[in-house]
C-alpha positions as CSV (number, residue, x, y, z in Angstrom):
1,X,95.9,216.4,90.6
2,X,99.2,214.1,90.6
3,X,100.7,216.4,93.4
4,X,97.5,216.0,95.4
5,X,97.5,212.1,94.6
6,X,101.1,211.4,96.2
7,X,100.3,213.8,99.1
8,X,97.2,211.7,100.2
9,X,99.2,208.2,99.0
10,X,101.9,209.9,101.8
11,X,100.0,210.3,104.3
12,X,98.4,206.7,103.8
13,X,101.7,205.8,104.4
14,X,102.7,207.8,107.5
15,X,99.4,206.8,109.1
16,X,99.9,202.7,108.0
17,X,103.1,203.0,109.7
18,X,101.9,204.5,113.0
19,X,99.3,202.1,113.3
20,X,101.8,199.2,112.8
21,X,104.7,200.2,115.2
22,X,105.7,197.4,117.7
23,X,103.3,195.0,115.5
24,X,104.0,191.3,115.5
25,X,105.3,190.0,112.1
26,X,101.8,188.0,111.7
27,X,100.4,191.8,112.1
28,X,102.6,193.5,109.7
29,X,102.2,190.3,107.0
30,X,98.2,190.3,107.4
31,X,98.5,194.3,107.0
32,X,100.5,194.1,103.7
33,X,98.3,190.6,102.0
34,X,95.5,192.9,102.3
35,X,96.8,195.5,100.3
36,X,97.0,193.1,97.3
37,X,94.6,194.0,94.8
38,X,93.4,191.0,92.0
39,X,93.0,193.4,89.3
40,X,96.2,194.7,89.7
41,X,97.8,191.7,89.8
42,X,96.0,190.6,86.6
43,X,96.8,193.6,84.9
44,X,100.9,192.4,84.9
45,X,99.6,189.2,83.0
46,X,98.0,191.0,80.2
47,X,101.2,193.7,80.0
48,X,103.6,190.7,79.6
49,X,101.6,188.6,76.7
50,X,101.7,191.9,74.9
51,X,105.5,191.5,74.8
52,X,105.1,187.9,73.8
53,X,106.6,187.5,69.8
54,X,105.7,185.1,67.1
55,X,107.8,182.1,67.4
56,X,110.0,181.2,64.6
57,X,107.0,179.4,62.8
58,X,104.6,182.1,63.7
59,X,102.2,179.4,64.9
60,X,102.5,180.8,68.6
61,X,103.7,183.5,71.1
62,X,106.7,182.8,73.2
63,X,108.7,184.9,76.0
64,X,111.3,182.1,75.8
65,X,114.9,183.5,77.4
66,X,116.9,184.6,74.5
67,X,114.4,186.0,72.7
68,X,112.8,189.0,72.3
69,X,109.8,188.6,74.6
70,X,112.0,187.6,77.2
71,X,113.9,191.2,77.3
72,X,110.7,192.7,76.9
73,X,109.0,190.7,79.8
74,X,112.4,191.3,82.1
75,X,112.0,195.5,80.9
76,X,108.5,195.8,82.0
77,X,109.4,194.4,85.1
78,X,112.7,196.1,85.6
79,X,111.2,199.5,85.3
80,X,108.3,198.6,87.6
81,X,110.9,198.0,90.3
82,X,112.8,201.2,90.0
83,X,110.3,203.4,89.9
84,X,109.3,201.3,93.4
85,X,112.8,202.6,94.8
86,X,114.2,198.6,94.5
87,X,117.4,198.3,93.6
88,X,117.6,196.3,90.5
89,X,120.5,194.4,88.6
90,X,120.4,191.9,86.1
91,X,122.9,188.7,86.1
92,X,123.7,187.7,82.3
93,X,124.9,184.2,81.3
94,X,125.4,182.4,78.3
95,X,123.1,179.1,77.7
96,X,122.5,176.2,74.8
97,X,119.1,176.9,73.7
98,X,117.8,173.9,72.1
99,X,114.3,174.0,70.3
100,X,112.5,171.4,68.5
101,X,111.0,172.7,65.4
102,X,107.4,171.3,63.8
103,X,106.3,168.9,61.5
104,X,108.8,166.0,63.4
105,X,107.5,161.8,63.0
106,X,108.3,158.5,63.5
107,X,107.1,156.1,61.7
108,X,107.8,152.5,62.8
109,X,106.9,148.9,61.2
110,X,104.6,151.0,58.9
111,X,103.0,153.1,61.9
112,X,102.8,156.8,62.8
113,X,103.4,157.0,65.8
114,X,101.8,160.3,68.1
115,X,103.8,162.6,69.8
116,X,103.3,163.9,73.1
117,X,103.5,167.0,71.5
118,X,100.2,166.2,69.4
119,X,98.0,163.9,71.7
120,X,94.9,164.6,71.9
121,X,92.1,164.3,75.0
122,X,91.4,160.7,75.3
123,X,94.7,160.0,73.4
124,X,97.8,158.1,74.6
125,X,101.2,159.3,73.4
126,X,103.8,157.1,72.0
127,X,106.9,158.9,72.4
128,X,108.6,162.3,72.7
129,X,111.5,163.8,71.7
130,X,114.6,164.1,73.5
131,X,115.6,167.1,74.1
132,X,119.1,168.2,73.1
133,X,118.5,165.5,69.8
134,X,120.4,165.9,66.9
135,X,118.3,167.3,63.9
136,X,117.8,164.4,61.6
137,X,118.9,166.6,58.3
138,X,115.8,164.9,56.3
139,X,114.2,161.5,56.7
140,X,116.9,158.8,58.6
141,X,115.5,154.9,57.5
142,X,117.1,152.2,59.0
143,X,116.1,148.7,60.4
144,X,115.7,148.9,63.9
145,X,118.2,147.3,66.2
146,X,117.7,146.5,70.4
147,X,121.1,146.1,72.0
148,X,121.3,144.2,75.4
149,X,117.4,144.9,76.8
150,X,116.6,142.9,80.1
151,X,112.9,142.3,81.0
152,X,113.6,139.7,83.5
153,X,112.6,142.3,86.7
154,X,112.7,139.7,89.4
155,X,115.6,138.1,88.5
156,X,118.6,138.4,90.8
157,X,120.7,139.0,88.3
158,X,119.0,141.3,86.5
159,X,120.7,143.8,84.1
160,X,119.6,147.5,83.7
161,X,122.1,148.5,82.1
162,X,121.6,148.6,78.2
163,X,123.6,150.4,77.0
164,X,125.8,152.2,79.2
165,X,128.8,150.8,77.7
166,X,130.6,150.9,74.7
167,X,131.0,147.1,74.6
168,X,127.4,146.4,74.9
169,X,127.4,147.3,71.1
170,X,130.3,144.9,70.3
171,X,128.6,142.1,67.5
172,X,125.4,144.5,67.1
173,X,125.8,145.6,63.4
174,X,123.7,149.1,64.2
175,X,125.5,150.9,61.5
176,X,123.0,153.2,59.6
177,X,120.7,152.0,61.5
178,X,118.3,152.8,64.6
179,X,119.1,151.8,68.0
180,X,116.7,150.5,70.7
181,X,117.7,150.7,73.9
182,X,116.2,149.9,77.3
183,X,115.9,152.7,80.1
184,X,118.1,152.5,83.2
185,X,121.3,152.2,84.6
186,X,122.9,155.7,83.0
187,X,122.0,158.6,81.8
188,X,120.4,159.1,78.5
189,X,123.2,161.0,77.1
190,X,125.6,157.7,77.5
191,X,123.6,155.4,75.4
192,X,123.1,157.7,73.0
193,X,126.6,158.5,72.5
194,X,127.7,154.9,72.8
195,X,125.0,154.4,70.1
196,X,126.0,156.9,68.0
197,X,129.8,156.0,68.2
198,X,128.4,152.4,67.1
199,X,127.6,153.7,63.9
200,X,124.1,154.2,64.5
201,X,121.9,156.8,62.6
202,X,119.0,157.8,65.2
203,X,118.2,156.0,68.7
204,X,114.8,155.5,70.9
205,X,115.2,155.0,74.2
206,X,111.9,152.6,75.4
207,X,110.7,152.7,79.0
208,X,112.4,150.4,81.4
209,X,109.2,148.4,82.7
210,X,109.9,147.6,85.9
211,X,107.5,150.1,87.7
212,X,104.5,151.8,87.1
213,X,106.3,155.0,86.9
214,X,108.4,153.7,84.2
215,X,106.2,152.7,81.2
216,X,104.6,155.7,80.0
217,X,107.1,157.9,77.5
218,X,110.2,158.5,78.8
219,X,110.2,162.7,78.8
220,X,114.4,162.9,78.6
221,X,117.4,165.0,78.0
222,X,120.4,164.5,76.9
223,X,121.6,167.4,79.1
224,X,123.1,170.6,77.6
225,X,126.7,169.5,77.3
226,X,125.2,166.4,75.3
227,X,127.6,166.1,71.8
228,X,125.0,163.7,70.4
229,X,124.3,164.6,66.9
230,X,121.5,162.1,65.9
231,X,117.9,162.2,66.2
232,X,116.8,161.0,69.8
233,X,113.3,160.1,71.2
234,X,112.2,158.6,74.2
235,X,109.3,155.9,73.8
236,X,106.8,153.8,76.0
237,X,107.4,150.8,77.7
238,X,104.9,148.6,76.0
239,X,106.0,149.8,72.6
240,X,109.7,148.5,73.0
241,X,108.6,145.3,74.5
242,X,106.1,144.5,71.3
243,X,108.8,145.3,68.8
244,X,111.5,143.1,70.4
245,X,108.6,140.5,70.4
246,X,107.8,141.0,66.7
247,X,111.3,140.8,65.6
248,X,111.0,137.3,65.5
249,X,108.6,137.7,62.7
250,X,111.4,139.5,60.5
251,X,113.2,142.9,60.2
252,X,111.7,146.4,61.4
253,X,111.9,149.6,59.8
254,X,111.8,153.3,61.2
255,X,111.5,156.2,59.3
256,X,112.9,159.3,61.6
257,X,112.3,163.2,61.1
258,X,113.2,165.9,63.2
259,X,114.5,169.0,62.8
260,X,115.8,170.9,65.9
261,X,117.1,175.0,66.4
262,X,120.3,174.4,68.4
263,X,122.4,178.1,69.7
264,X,124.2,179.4,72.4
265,X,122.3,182.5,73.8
266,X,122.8,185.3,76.2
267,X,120.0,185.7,78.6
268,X,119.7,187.5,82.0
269,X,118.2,186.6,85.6
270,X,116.3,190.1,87.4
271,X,117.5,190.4,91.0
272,X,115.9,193.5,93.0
273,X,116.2,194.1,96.8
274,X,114.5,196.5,99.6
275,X,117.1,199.4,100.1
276,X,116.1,198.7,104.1
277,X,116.8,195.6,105.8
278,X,119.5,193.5,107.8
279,X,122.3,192.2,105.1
280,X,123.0,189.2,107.1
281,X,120.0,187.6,107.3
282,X,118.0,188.0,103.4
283,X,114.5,186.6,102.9
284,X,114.7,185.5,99.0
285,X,111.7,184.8,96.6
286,X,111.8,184.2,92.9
287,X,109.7,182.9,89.7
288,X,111.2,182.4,86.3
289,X,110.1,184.7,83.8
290,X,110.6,182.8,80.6
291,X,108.3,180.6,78.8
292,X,108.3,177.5,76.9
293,X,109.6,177.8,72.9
294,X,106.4,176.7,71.9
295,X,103.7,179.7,74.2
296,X,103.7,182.5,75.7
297,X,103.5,181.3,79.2
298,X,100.7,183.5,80.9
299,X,100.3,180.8,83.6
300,X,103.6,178.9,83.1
301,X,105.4,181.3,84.5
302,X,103.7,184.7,84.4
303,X,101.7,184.3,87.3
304,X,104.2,183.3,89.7
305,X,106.0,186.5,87.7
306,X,103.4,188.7,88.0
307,X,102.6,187.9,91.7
308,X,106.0,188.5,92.8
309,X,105.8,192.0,91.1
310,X,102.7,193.1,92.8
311,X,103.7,192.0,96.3
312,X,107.2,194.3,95.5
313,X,105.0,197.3,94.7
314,X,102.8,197.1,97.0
315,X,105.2,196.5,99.8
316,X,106.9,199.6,98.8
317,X,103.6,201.4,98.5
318,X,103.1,200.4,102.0
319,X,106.0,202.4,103.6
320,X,106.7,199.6,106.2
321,X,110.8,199.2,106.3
322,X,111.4,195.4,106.6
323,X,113.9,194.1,109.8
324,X,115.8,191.6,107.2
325,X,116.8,192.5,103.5
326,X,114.0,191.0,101.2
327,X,115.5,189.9,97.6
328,X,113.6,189.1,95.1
329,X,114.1,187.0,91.6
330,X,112.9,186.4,88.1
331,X,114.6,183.7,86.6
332,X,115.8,182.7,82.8
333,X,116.2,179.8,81.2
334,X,114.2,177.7,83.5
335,X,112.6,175.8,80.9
336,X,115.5,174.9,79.3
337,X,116.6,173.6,82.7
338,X,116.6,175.5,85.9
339,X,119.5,176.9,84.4
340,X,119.3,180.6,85.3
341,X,118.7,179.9,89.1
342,X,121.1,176.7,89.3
343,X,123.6,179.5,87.8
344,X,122.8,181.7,90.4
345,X,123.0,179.6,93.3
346,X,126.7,178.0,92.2
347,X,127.9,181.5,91.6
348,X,127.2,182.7,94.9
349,X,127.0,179.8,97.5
350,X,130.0,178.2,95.9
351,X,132.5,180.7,97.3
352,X,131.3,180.8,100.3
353,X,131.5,177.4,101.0
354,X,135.0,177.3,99.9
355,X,136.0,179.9,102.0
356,X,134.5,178.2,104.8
357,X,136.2,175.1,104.7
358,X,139.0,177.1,103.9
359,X,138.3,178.9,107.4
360,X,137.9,175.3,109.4
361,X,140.8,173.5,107.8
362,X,143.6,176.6,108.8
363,X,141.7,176.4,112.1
364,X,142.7,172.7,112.3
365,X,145.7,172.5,110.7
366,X,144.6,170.3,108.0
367,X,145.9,170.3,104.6
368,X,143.7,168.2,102.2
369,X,140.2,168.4,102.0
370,X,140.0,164.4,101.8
371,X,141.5,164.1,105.2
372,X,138.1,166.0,107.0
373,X,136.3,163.8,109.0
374,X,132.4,163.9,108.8
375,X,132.7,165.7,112.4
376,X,134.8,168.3,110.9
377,X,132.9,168.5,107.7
378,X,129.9,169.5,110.1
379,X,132.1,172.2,111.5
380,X,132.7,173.4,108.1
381,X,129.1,173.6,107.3
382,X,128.0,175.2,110.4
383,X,130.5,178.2,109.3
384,X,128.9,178.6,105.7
385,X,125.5,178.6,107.3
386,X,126.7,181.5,109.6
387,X,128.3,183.3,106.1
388,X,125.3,182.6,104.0
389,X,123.1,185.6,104.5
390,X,120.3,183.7,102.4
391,X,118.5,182.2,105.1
392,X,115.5,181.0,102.9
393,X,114.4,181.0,99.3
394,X,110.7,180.8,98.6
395,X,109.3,179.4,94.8
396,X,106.0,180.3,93.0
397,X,105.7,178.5,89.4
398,X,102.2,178.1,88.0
399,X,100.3,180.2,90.9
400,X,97.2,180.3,88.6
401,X,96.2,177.5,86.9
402,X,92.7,177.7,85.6
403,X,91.7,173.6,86.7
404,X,93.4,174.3,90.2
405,X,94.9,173.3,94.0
406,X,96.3,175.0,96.3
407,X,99.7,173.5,96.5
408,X,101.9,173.7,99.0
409,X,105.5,172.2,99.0
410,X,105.6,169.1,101.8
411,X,108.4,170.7,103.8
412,X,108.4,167.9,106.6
413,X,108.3,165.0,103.9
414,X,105.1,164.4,106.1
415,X,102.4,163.4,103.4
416,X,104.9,162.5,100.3
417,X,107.7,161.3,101.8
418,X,106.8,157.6,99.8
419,X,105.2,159.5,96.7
420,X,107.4,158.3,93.3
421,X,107.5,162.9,93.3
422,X,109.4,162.5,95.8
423,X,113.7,163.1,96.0
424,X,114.2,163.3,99.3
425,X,114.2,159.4,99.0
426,X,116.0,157.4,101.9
427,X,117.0,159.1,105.0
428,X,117.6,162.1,103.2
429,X,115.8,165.4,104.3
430,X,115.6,169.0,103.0
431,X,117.5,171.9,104.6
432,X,116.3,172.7,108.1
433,X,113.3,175.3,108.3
434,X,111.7,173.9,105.5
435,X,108.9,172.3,107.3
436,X,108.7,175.6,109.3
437,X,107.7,177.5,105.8
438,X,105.5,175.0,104.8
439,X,103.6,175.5,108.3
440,X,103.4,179.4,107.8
441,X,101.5,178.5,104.0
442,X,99.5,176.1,105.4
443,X,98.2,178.5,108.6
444,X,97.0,181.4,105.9
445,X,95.1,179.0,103.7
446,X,93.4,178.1,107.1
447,X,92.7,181.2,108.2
448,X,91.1,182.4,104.9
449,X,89.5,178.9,105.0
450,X,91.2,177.2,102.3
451,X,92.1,173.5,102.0
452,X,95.7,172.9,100.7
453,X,97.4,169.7,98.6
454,X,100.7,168.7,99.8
455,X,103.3,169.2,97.4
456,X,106.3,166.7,97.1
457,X,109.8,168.1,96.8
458,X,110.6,166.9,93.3
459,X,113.2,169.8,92.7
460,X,112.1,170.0,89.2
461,X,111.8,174.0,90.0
462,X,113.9,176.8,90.6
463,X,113.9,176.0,94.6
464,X,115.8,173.3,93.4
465,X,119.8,175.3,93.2
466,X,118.4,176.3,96.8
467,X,118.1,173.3,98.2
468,X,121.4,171.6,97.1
469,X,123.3,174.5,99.0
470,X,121.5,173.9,102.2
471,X,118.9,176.9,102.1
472,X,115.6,176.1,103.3
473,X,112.6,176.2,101.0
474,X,109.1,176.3,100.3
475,X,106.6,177.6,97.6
476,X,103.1,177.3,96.2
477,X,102.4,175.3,93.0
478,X,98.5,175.0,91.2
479,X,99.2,171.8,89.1
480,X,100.0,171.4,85.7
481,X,99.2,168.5,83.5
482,X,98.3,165.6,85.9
483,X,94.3,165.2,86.2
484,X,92.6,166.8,88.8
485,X,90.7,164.0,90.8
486,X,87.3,163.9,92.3
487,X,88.4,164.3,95.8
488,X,90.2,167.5,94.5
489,X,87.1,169.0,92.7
490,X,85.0,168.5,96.2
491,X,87.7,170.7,97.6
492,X,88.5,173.2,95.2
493,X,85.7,173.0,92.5
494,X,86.5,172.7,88.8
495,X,86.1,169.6,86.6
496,X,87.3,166.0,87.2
497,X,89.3,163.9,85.0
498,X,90.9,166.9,83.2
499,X,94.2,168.6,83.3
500,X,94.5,171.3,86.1
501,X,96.2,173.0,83.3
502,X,95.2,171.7,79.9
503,X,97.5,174.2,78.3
504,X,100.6,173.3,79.9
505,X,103.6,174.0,77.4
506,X,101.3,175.0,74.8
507,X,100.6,177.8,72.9
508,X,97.4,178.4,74.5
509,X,98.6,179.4,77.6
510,X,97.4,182.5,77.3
511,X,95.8,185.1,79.5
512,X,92.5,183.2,79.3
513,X,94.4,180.5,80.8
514,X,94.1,181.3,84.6
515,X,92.3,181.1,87.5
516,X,91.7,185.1,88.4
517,X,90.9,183.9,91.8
518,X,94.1,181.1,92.5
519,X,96.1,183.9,91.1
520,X,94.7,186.5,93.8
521,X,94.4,184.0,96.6
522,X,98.4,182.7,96.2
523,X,99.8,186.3,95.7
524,X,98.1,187.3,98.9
525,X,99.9,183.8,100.4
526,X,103.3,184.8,98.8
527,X,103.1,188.2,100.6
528,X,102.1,187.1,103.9
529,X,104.5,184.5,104.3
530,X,107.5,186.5,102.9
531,X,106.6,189.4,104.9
532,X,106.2,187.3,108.6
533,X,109.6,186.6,107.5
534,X,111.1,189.4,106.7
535,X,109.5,191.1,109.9
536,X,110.6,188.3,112.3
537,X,114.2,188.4,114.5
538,X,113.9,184.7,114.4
539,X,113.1,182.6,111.5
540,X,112.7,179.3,112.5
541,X,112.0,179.0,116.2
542,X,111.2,175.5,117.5
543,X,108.5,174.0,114.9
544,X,104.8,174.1,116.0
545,X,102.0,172.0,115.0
546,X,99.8,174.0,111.9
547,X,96.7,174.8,112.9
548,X,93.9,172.3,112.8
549,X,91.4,174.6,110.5
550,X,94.3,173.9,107.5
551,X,93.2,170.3,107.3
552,X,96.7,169.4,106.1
553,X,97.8,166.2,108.2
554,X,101.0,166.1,109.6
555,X,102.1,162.4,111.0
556,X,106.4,162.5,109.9
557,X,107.6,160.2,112.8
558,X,110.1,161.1,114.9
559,X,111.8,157.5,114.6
560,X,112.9,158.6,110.7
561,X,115.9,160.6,111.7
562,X,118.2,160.7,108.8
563,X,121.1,158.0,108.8
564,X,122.6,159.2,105.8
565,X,124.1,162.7,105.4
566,X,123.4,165.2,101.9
567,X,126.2,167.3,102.6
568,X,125.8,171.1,101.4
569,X,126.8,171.7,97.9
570,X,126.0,167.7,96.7
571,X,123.6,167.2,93.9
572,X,120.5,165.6,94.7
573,X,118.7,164.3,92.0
574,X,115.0,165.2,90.9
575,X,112.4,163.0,90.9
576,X,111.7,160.8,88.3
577,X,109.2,162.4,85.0
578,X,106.0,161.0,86.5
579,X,106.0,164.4,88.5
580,X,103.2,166.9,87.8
581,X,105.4,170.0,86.3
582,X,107.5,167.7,83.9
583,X,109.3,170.4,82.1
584,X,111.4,169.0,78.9
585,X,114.3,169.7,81.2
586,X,112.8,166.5,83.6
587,X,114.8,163.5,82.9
588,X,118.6,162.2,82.7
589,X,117.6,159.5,83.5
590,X,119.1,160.4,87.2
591,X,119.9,157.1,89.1
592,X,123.4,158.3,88.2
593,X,123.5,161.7,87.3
């Protein structure tokens, strides 16, 4: 009965690929999106919860990279993608895996104050812990202590910089005690260490207050090379102000516990590719396969996993041979910081870059990289775009979220270039053939009669390592824990006013946790558009205006062309934390990292 099985499945494939023979690549990608069957796709969700284990607590399920879920998840899938005929390696690095463990509270001026770990519908959080903190090693007391805040915003000679220097602390006695200090200026990481070289015992960092996007809780890091050893939190705006008010009144105390599980791991991104395909011009795809510390991660980021995963087998089920090399990814780490695909990315555009200015400055006669000119530094980019066979990286985190959009990253800045989401601030704009990808999206949702939400380009995913090494981008995204609005229900059903995923970073994200048909409906997207690329000779020809059925406006005028130049390889910072998606990893507090 097997032998009869892969006789018929061959001829399937013999006949499919008669039929399709001199097709267009919209031909071919249609052809292989059809293929795609929901339960199917469904049926990877459930196999990787089942390889979800108990968290250290045992209060939840995690795949979190480094533990044992994560190689079981990365297994399940491995194996998949053999037995499909990919060929398969896995990339291993070492990463700081920093975890913040229950039962952590602040208590200030006699208050408990709620986590955003522990708010509640209808509830507003006061603060949140940074991550890379120092565990508090029991209950830290001290009076509370602000340093040089500023709320004078429309003063000329405002100062944001509280802080940021060790002198700001000189006369503040903060030994043993707990420093306040006001956002901005540096990164987190530098006024907790100046604090903590002061003498001090734990440090919150309020809100700056200047904007609406900076009074909520400031969701920070440290960053993963922080040395800070004390407890650190991140607190809202209003909060710091009243206690620098009330201090007037007489001394404050805070009461301080956390305790945190900080290691170095080994973890491992997947990489498969199509055995077929032209080398020099690669059509890449990826999802990160871990999950948050504190949940298994069904939707967060086993959809995006799982629909990757049934677009690989069923391509190969298909028989068609693709014209460019298609490689996919499942990334680790990402929660703890886009840290498996930013690894990637350095470790393979990096060298090629190098060898590319290498190229142009022996081609000049020029000795010192300082002495190129921004003509010549042009020249040397033009050669590593001809050397980089990655043409285009495509993202899918959160495909499925059961309150959900269809999301589709804002390639042309067109509808977001002025969102707060935004980081292509300025006169800086993402890699060429960006908007191109987000066109391709936008078409299928129209012709399968589907609104979509533009998506700004926040880099707070794994598209993010991409971008900074000039690759162009897109990707699909179904919210997370920003409320879905009315406007969005008319389009898309569901319910107002709540989360499009009220299970964001939480244990419940489970396999009840997603949309059957978003799942289905994005999957098929994802293998359309990567198959019209990988089928086409030419990726980006001259842009075209999406078609009108998409009802996704497009007005970017022509008279923004940039002035400013993101050379390939620079660092743009993400968005600020008011971005939908705010993993822990969100905030440096980037206006100088």
């Amino acid at each position: 009965m097997k032998m009869a099985n892969t006789k018929l499945s061959l001829i399937a494939i013999s006949v499919a690929s008669v039929m399709l023979s001199g097709c267009t690549p919209e031909l071919y990608a249609k052809y292989v999106s059809d293929q795609i069957e929901k339960d199917a796709v469904v049926k990877h969700l459930d196999k990787l919860e089942k390889r979800a284990v108990p968290t250290p607590d045992g209060s939840a399920l995690t795949r979190a990279a480094g533990t044992k879920g994560y190689k079981r998840s990365l297994k399940y899938i491995a194996k998949k993608l053999r037995k499909a005929g990919y060929k398969v390696t896995k990339q291993g690095f070492d990463f700081r895996s920093w975890q913040e463990l229950p039962n952590t509270s602040v208590m200030v001026d006699g208050k408990t104050l709620l986590s955003t770990k522990d708010v509640g519908e209808g509830e507003v959080a006061d603060y949140a812990t940074m991550s890379y903190s120092g565990s508090s090693n029991g209950t830290v007391d001290g009076n509370i202590v602000f340093v040089t805040p500023d709320f004078r915003f429309d003063q000329p000679d405002y100062d944001d910089t509280d802080g940021c220097e060790a002198t700001d602390f000189d006369g503040k006695d903060v030994t043993g005690k707990v420093a306040v200090i006001q956002r901005g200026g540096c990164s987190f990481n530098a006024k907790a260490t100046n604090a903590q070289a002061a003498g001090a015992t734990g440090v919150i960092i309020f809100n700056q207050g200047n904007s609406e996007g900076r009074k909520g809780v400031v969701a920070g890091t440290l960053s993963r090379d922080s040395t800070v050893t004390i407890p650190t939190f991140g607190l809202r705006y209003d909060l710091g102000k009243q206690w620098f008010d009330d201090l007037a009144n007489g001394a404050i105390n805070a009461s301080l516990n956390v305790t945190v599980m900080n290691r170095i791991v080994k973890t491992h991104n997947l990489i498969a590719e199509t055995r077929r395909g032209d080398d020099d011009q690669v059509v890449m795809l990826g999802a990160h396969l871990d999950s948050v510390p504190e949940g298994p991660g069904i939707n967060d980021n086993g959809s995006g996993s799982a629909g990757l995963l049934e677009y690989a087998l069923t391509l190969a089920d298909t028989g068609i041979k693709p014209r460019n090399k298609i490689r996919f990814a499942w990334w680790a780490a990402e929660e703890a910081g886009l840290i498996g695909s930013n690894y990637y990315t350095e470790e393979l555009f990096k060298p090629i870059l190098d060898e590319a200015r290498k190229q142009i400055m022996e081609e000049l006669g020029i000795e010192d990289p300082a002495d190129l000119t921004e003509e010549q530094n042009k020249l040397v980019e033009a050669r590593y775009n001809e050397m980089n066979n990655v043409k285009l990286y495509l993202n899918f985190d959160m495909i499925g979220s059961p309150n959900y959009i269809y999301g589709v990253m804002d390639g042309d800045l067109s509808d977001t270039k002025d969102s707060p989401d935004n980081a292509y601030t300025g006169d800086f704009e993402p890699p060429f053939g960006t908007s191109d990808i987000e066109t391709q999206f936008i078409n299928f949702f129209g012709d399968n009669g589907e609104t979509t939400v533009p998506q700004a380009l926040s880099k707070r995913s794994d598209y993010a390592g991409f971008a900074d090494w000039g690759v162009a981008f897109g990707g699909l995204f179904t919210g997370a824990e920003k409320l879905k609005s009315a406007e969005e229900v008319g389009e898309f059903g569901g319910d107002i006013d709540v989360a499009y995923d009220k299970c964001y970073h939480r244990a419940c994200d489970d396999s009840t946790n997603v949309s059957h048909k978003a799942l289905f409906m994005n999957t098929k997207a994802l293998t359309y558009v990567t198959t019209y690329y990988a089928m086409s000779e030419d990726l980006f020809p001259e842009p075209a205006e999406p078609k009108a059925a998409a009802r996704h406006a497009r007005s970017f005028s022509a008279e923004s062309a940039p002035k400013d130049t993101l050379r390939i390889g620079e660092r743009l910072k993400a968005a600020d934390s008011v971005s939908d998606h705010d993993h822990f990893h969100g905030d440096f507090d980037q206006d100088f990292e």
